[in-house]
C-alpha positions, 0 to 999 in steps of 0.5 A: 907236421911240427915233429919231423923225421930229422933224418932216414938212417942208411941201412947201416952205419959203421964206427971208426976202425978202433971201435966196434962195428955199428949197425941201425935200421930206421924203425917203423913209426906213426906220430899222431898230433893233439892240442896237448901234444905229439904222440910217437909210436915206433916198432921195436921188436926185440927191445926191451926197457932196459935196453933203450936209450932215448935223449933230448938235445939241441931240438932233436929226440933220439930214439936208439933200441938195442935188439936182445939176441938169444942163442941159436937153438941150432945150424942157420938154413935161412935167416930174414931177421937181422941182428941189428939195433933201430935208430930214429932222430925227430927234430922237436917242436920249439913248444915240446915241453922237454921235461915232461916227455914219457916213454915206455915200451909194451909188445915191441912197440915204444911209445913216447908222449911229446906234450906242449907247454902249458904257455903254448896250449889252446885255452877257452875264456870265459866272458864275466 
């Protein structure tokens, strides 16, 4: 597999002393592979459009989903759900075509469709 995870983020990751506290989980994720690409499916529960940050730089895509926390409808007896936002890195393929890269998110599931370059894309050739 040419799309590879680039790296496991440890349970969680803190900012310098100045800043605020920074906490990210590693989402669940699927990447299936094409002739015409790679597809990335990574759950997000919690995250919404506007609150996703997806970039491209030096080969790597960057997947960060902040987590929208409503208000407590009351006292805590028990909590498993942690107030955390994801982030996954994936060093790209050298044939991704970088500009045609698509993302949207539908039912806490983000989806993000890698193709390759045309150049770089299996073609049949006709015989005259």
């Amino acid at each position: 597999m040419d799309v590879v995870t680039k790296e496991q983020n440890p349970p969680a990751e803190f900012a310098p002393q100045n800043q605020r506290q920074v906490r990210y989980v590693t989402p669940l994720a699927d990447v299936d592979f094409t002739d015409d690409g790679y597809t990335v499916r990574a759950e997000m529960p919690g995250v919404n459009k506007s609150s996703l940050e997806i970039t491209v730089d030096n080969g790597e895509l960057t997947l960060i989903g902040h987590r929208q926390v409503g208000p407590e409808a009351g006292e805590a007896v028990y909590r498993e759900i942690r107030p955390v936002d994801y982030r996954r890195v994936y060093e790209l393929d050298p044939t991704i075509d970088t500009t045609k890269i698509t993302a949207w998110i539908e039912d806490g599931v983000l989806t993000v469709t890698l193709p390759k370059a045309e150049s770089v894309k299996p073609r049949r050739i006709t015989v005259e």
